[in-house]
C-alpha positions as CSV (number, residue, x, y, z in Angstrom):
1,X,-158.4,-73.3,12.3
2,X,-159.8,-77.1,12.4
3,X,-157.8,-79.6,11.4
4,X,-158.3,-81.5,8.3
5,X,-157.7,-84.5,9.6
6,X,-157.6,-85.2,13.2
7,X,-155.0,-88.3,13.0
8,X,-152.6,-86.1,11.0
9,X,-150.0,-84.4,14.0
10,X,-148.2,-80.8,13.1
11,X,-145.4,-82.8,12.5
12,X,-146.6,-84.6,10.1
13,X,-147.6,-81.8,8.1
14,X,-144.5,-80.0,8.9
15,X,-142.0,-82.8,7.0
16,X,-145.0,-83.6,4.2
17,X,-144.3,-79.8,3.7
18,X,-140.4,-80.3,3.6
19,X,-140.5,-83.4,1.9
20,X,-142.7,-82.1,-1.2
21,X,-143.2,-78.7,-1.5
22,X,-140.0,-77.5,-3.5
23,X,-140.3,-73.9,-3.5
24,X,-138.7,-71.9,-0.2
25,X,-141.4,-69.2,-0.3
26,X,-144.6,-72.1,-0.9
27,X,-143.1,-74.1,2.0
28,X,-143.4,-70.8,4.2
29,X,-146.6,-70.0,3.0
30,X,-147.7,-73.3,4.0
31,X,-146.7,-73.4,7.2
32,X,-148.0,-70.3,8.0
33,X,-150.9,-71.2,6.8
34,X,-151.4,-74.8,8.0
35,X,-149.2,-74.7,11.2
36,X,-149.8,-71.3,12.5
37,X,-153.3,-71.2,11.5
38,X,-152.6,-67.4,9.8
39,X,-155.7,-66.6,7.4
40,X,-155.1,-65.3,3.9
41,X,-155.1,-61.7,4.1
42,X,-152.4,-61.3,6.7
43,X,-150.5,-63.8,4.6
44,X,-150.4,-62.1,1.6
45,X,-149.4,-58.9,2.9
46,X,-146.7,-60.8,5.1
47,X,-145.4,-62.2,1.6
48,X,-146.4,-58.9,-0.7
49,X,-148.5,-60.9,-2.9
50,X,-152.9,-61.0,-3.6
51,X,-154.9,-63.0,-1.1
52,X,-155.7,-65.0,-4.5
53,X,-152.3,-66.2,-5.0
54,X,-151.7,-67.5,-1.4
55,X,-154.9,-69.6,-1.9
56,X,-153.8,-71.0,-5.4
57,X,-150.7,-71.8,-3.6
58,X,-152.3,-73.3,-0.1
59,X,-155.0,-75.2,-2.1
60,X,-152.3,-76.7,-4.8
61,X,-149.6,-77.4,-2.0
62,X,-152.4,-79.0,0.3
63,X,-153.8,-80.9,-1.9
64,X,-149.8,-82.1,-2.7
65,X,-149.1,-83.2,0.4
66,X,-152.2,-84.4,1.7
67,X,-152.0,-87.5,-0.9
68,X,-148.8,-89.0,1.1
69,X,-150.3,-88.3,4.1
């Protein structure tokens, strides 16, 4: 997966993620998503839910937390 951004580090995206996303199971999903590169399909078995939902919730959470980033 390519980075959005390439002066944004993992860390960075790992505390926007703690610092904004309020809900446990988003933050996981996010990190999975955006730290560990893991594309939608194996996500939303991983997390019993439709590859729709984990993209409402990437796109939404993204969007979130790359405005303080």
């Amino acid at each position: 997966m390519k980075p959005v951004r390439e002066d944004i580090t993992t860390r960075q995206v790992a505390q926007a993620i703690e610092d904004y996303i309020f809900s446990a199971r988003d933050r996981a999903i996010l990190k999975r998503r955006l730290i560990d590169g893991i594309c939608f399909e194996p996500l939303a078995e991983e997390f019993d839910m439709s590859p729709r939902q984990i993209k409402d919730i990437v796109y939404k959470g993204s969007a979130k937390i790359f405005r303080h980033l």
